[in-house]
KOLFI-704857 format. One record per residue: residue number from 0; residue in three letters; chain; z, x, y of N, C-alpha, C, O in turn. Coordinates in steps of 0.1 Angstrom, whole numbers. Example, Ala and Ser with C-alpha at 12.3 -4.5 7.8 and 13.67 -1.06 7.14 Angstrom:
<recs>
REC   num   residuo   cadena    n.c3    n.c1    n.c2   ca.c3   ca.c1   ca.c2    c.c3    c.c1    c.c2    o.c3    o.c1    o.c2
REC     0       ALA        A      78     132     -57      78     123     -45      78     132     -33      85     142     -33
REC     1       SER        A      71     128     -22      71     137     -11      79     129       0      80     134      11
</recs>
This chain:
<recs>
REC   num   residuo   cadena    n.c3    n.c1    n.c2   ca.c3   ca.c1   ca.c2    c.c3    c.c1    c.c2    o.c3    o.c1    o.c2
REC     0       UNK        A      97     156    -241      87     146    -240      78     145    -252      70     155    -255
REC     1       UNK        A      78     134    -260      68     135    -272      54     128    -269      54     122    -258
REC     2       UNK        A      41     126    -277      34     131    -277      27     115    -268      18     113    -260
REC     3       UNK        A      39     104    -275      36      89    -271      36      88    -250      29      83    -241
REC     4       UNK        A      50      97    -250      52      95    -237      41     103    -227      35      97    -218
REC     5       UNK        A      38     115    -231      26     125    -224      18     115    -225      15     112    -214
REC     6       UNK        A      12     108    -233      -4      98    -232      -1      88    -222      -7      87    -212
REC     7       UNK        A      13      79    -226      14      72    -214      14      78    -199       6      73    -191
REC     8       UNK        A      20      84    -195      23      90    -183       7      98    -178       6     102    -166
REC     9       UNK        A      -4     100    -190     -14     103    -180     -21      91    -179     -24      87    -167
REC    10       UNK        A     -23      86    -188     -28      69    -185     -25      63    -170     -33      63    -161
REC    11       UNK        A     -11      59    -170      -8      59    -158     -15      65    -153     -27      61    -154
REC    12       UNK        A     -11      79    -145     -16      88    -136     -36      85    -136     -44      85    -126
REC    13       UNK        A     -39      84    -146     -54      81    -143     -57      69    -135     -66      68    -126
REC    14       UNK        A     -48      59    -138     -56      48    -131     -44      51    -116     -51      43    -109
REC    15       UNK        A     -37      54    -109     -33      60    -103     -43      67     -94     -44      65     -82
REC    16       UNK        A     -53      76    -102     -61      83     -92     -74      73     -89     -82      73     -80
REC    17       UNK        A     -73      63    -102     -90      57     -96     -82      47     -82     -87      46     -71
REC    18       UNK        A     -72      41     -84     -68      29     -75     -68      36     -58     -67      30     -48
REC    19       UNK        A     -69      55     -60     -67      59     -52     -84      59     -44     -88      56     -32
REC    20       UNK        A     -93      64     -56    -107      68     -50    -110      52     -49    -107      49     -37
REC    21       UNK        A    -112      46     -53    -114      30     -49    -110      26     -33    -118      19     -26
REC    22       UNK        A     -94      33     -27     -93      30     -16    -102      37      -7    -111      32      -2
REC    23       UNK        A    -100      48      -5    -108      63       1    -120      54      -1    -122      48      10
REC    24       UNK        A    -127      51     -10    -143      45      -9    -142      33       3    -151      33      12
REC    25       UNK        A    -134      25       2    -135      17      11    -135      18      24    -141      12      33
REC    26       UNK        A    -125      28      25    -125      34      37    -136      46      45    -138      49      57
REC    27       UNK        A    -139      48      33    -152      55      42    -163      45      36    -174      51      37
REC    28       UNK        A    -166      33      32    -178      26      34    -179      17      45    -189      10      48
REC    29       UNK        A    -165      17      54    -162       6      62    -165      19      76    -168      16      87
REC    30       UNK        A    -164      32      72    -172      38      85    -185      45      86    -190      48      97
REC    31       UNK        A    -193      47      71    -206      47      72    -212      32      77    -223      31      83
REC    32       UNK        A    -201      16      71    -211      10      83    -213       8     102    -221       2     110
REC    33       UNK        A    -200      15     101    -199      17     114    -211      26     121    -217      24     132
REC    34       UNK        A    -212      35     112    -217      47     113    -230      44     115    -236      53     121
REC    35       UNK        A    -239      34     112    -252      30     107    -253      23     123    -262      26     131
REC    36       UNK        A    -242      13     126    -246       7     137    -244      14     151    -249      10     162
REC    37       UNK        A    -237      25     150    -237      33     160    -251      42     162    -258      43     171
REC    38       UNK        A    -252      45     150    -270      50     149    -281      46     157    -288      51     166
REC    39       UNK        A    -279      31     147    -290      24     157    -288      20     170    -297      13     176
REC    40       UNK        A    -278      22     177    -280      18     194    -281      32     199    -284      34     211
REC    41       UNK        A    -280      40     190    -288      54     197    -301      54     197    -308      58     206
REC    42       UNK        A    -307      48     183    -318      46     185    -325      38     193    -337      40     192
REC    43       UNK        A    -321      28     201    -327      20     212    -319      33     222    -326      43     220
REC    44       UNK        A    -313      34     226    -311      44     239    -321      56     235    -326      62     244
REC    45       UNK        A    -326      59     223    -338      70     228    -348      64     229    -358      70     235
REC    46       UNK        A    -351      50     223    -365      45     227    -364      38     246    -374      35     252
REC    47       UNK        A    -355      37     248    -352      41     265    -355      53     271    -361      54     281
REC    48       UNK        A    -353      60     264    -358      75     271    -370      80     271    -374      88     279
REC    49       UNK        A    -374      76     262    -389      77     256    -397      66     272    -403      72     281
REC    50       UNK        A    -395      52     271    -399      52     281    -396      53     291    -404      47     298
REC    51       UNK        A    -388      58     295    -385      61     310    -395      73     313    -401      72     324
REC    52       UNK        A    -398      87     302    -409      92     304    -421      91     305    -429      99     310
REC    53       UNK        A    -423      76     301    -439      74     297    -442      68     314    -452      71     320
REC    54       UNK        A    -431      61     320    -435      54     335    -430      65     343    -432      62     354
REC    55       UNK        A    -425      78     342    -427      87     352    -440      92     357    -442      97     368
REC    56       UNK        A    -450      91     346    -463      93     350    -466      85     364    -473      90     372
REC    57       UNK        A    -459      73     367    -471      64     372    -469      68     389    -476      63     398
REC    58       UNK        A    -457      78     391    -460      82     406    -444      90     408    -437      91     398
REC    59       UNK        A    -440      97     420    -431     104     423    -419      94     419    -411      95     410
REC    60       UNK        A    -422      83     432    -410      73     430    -402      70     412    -391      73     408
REC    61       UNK        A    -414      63     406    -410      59     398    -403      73     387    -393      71     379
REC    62       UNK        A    -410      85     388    -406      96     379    -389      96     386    -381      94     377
REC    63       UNK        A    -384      97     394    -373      95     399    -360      89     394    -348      93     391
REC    64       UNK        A    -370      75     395    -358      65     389    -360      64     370    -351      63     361
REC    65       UNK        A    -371      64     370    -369      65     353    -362      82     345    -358      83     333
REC    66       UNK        A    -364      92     355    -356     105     350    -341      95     348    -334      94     338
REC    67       UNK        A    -339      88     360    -322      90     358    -318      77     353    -307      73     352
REC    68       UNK        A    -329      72     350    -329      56     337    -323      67     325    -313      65     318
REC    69       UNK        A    -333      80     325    -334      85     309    -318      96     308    -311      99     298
REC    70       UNK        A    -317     100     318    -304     108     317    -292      99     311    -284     102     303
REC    71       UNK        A    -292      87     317    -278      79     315    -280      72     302    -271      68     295
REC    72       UNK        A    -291      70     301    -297      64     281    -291      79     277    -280      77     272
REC    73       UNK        A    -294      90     278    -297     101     267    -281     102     264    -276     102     253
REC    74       UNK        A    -273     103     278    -255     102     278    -252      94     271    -243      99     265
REC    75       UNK        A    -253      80     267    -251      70     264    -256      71     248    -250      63     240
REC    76       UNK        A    -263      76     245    -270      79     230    -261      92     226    -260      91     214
REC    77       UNK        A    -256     102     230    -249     116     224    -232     103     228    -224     104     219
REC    78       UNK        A    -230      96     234    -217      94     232    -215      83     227    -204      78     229
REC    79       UNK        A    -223      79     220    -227      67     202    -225      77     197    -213      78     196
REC    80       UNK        A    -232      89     192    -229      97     182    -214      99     177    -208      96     166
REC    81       UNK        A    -210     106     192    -199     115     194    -187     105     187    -177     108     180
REC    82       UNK        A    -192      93     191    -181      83     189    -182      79     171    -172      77     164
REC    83       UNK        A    -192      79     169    -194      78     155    -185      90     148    -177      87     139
REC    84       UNK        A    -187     101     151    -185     115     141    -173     113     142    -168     112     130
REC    85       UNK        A    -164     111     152    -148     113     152    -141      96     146    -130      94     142
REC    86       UNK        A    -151      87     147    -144      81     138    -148      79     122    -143      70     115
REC    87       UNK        A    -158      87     117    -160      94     104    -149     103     101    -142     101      91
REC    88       UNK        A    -147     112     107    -134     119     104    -120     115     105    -111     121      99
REC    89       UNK        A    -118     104     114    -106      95     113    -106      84     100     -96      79      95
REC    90       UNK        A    -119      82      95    -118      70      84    -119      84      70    -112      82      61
REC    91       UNK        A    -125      92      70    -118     105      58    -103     105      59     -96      99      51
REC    92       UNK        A     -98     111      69     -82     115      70     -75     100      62     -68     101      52
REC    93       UNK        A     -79      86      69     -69      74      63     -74      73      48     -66      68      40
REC    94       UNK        A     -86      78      43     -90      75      35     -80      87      26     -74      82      16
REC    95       UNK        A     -78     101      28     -70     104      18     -60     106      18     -54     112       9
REC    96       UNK        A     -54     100      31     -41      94      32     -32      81      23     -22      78      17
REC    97       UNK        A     -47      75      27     -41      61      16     -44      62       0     -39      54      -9
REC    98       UNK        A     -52      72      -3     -56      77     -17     -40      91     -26     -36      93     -37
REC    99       UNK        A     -35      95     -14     -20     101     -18     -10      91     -17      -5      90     -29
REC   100       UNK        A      -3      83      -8       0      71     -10      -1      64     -23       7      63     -32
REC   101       UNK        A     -16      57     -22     -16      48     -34     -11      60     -49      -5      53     -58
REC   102       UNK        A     -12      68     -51     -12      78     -65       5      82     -65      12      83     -76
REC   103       UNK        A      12      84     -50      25      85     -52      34      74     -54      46      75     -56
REC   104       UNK        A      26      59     -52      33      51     -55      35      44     -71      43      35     -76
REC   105       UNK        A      23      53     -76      19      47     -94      29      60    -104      33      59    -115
REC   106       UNK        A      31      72     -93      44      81    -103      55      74    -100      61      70    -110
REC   107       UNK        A      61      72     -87      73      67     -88      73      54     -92      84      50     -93
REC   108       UNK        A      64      45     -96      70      31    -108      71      36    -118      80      34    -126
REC   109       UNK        A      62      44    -122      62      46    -138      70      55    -142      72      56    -154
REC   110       UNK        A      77      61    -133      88      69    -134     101      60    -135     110      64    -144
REC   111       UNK        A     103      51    -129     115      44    -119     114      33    -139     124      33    -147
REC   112       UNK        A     105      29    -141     105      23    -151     109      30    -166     116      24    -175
REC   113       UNK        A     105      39    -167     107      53    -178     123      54    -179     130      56    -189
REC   114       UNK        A     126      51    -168     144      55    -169     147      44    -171     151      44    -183
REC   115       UNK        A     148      34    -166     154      20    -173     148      20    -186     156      16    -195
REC   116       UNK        A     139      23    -189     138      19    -206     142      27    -213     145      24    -224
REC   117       UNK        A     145      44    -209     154      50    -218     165      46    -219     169      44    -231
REC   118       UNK        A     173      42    -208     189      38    -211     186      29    -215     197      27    -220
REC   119       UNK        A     179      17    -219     184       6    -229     174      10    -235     167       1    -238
REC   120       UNK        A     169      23    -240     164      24    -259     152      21    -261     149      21    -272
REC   121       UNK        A     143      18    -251     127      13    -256     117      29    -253     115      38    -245
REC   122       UNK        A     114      23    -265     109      38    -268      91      37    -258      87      27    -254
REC   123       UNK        A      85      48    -258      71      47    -250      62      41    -258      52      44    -252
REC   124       UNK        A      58      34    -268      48      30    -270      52      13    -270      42       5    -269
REC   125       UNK        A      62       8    -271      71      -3    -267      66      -8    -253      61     -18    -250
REC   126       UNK        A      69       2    -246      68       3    -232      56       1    -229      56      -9    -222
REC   127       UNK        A      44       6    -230      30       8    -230      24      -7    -233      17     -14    -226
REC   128       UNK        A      30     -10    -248      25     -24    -250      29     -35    -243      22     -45    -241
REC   129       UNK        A      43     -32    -237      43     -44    -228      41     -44    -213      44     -54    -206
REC   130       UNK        A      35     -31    -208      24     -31    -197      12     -39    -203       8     -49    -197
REC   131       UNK        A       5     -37    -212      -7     -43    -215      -4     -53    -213     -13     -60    -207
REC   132       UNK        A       8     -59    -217       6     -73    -221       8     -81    -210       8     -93    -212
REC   133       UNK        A       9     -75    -196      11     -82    -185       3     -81    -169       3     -88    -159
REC   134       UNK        A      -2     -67    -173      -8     -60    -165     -27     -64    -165     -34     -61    -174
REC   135       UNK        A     -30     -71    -153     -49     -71    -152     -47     -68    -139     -39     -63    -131
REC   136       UNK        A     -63     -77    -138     -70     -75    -125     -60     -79    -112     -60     -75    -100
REC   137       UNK        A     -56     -84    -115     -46     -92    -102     -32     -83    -102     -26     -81     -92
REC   138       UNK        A     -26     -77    -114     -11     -70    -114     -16     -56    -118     -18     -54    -130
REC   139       UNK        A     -16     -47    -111     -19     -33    -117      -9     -24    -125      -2     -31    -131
REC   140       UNK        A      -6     -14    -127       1      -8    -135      12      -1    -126      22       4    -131
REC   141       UNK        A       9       0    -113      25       2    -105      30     -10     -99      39      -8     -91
REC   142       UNK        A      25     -23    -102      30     -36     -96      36     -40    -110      48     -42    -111
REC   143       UNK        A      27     -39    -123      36     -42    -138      49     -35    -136      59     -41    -139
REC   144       UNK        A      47     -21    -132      59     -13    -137      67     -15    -133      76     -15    -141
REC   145       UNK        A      72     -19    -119      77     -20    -109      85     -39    -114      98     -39    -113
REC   146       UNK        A      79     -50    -119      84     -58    -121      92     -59    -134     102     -66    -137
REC   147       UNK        A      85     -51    -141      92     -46    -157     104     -42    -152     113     -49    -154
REC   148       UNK        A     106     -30    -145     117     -24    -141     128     -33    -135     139     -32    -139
REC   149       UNK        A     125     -42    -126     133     -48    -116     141     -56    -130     153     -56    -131
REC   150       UNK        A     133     -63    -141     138     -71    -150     148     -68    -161     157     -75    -166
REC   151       UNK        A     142     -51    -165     150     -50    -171     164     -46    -170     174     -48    -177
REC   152       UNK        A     162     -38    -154     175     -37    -149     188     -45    -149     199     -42    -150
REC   153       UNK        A     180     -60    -146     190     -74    -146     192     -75    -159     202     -82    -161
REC   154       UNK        A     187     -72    -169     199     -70    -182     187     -82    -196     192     -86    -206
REC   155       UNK        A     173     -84    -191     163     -91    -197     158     -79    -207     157     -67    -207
REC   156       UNK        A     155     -93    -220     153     -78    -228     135     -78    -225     128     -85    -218
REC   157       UNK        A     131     -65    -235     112     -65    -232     108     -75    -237      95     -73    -238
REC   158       UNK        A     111     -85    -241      97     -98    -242     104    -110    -236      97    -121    -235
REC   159       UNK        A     118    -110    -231     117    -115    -218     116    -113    -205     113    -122    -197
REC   160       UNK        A     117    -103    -203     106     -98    -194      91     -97    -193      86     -95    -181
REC   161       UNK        A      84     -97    -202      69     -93    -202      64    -113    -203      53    -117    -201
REC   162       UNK        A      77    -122    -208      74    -134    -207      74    -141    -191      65    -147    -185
REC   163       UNK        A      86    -139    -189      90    -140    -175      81    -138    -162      80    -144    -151
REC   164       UNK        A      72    -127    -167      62    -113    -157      52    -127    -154      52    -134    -144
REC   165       UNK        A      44    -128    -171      32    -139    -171      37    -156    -167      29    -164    -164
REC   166       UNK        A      51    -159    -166      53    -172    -160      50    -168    -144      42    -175    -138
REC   167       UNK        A      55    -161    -138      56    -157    -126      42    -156    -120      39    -162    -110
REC   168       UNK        A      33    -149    -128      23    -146    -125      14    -161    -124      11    -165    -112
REC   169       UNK        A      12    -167    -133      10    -184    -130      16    -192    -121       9    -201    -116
REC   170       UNK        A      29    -190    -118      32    -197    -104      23    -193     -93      15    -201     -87
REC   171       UNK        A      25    -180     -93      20    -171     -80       4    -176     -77      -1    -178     -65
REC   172       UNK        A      -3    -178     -89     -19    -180     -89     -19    -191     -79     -25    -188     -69
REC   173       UNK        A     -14    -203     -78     -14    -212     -67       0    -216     -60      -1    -225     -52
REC   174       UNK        A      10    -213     -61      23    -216     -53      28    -207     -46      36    -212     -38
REC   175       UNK        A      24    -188     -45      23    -184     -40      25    -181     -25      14    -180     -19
REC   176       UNK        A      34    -180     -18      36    -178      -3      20    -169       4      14    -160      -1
REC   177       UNK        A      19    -174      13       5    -168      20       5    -158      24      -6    -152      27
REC   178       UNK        A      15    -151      25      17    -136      32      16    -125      18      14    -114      20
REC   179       UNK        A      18    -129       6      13    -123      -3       5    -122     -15       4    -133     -21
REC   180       UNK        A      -1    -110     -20     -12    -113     -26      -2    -115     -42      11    -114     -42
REC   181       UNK        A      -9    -118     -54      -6    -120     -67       6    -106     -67      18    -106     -66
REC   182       UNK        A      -4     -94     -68      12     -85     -72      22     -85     -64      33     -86     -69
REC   183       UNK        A      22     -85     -54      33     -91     -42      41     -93     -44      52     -88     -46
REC   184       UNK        A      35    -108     -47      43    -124     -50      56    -121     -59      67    -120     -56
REC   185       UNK        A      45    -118     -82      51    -112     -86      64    -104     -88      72    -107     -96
REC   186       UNK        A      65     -91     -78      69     -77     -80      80     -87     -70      92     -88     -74
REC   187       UNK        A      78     -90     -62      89     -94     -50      98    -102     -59     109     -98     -63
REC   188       UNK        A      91    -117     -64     101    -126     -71     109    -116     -82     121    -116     -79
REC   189       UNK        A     105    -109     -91     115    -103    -103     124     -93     -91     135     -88     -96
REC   190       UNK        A     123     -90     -80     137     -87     -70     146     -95     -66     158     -92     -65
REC   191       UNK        A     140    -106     -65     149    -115     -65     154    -120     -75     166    -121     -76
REC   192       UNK        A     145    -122     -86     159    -122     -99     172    -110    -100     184    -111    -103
REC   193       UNK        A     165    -101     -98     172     -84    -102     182     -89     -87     193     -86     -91
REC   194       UNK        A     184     -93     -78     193     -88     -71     198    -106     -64     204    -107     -53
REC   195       UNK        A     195    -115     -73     200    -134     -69     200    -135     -56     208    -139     -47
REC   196       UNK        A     183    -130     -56     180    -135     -41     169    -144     -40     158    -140     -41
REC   197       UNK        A     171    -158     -36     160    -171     -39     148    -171     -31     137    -177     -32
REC   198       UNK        A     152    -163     -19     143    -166     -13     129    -155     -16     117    -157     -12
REC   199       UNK        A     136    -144     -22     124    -136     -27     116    -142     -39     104    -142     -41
REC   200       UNK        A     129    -148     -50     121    -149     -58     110    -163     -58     102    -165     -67
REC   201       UNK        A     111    -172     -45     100    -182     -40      87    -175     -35      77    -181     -31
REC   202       UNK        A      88    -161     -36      80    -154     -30      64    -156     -40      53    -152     -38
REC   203       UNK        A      70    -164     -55      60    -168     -60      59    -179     -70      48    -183     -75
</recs>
């Protein structure tokens, strides 16, 4: 491995790990807001409880019924919590579930890609430039790699491929099938080139 391929392959691997903490964040900001609204109906179930003590003053009877106003608030407030905490720990577990996932899916393209371009001879910094040249906000660097690969396999050299990537990529921005997003679209259609299948490659 020389010194071009080691830089690419951690490159990769870095944005690999942010695409991973990016998900994990989402996933645990989507249950701290959970987490916030479970809070506050605890917090109305203890300002229930609160008064249910303040009207037990006002005689036997009513201490009676407002004790067991305040018992079934106070139950009803520990099992908001309870409900909260376990699904904090359910939204951690997906969260670094889908954070190993997303990171094992950015070694095996850039892996899967590394070997097609050795056997036809393109050396790593070849390779690197023509991720740049196709890869943004909308195609990431295991949806690039992954469409590079499918292309080159079908026998396209690298700048028809990396031409091919950005025509595709322009269809997809508005002609796009609804069930998939830009890299989707993309990564699906150069399958369908790589294996003369039309209906994938309408996929954008």
């Amino acid at each position: 491995m020389d010194l071009g391929e080691l830089s690419f392959r951690i490159t990769a691997s870095a944005e690999g790990v942010q695409g991973a903490i990016k998900q994990a964040q989402k996933e645990i900001s989507s249950f701290a807001q959970a987490e916030t609204a479970a809070g506050n109906n605890a917090g109305q179930m203890g300002k229930q409880v609160s008064k249910g003590a303040s009207e037990a003053k006002q005689g036997l009877d009513g201490l009676t019924n407002s004790a067991k106003g305040a018992d079934a608030a106070t139950v009803a407030a520990f099992a908001a919590i309870a409900a909260a905490a376990a699904k904090g720990m359910s939204a951690v577990v997906s969260a670094v579930s889908s954070g190993i996932a997303a990171y094992n899916g950015y070694v095996a393209a850039v892996k899967g890609l590394q070997s097609v371009a050795t056997f036809k001879g393109i050396d790593t910094s070849q390779l690197e430039d023509a991720l740049n040249r196709v890869k943004d906000q909308f195609l990431d660097t295991a949806s690039a790699s992954a469409a590079l690969k499918n292309l080159l396999s079908r026998g396209y050299s690298l700048d028809q491929a990396v031409a091919t990537i950005n025509r595709l990529k322009d269809a997809a921005a508005y002609g796009r099938q609804a069930s998939y997003d830009m890299a989707e679209a993309v990564v699906s259609a150069t399958e369908g080139l790589k294996n003369e299948n039309s209906i994938l490659v309408n996929a954008a």
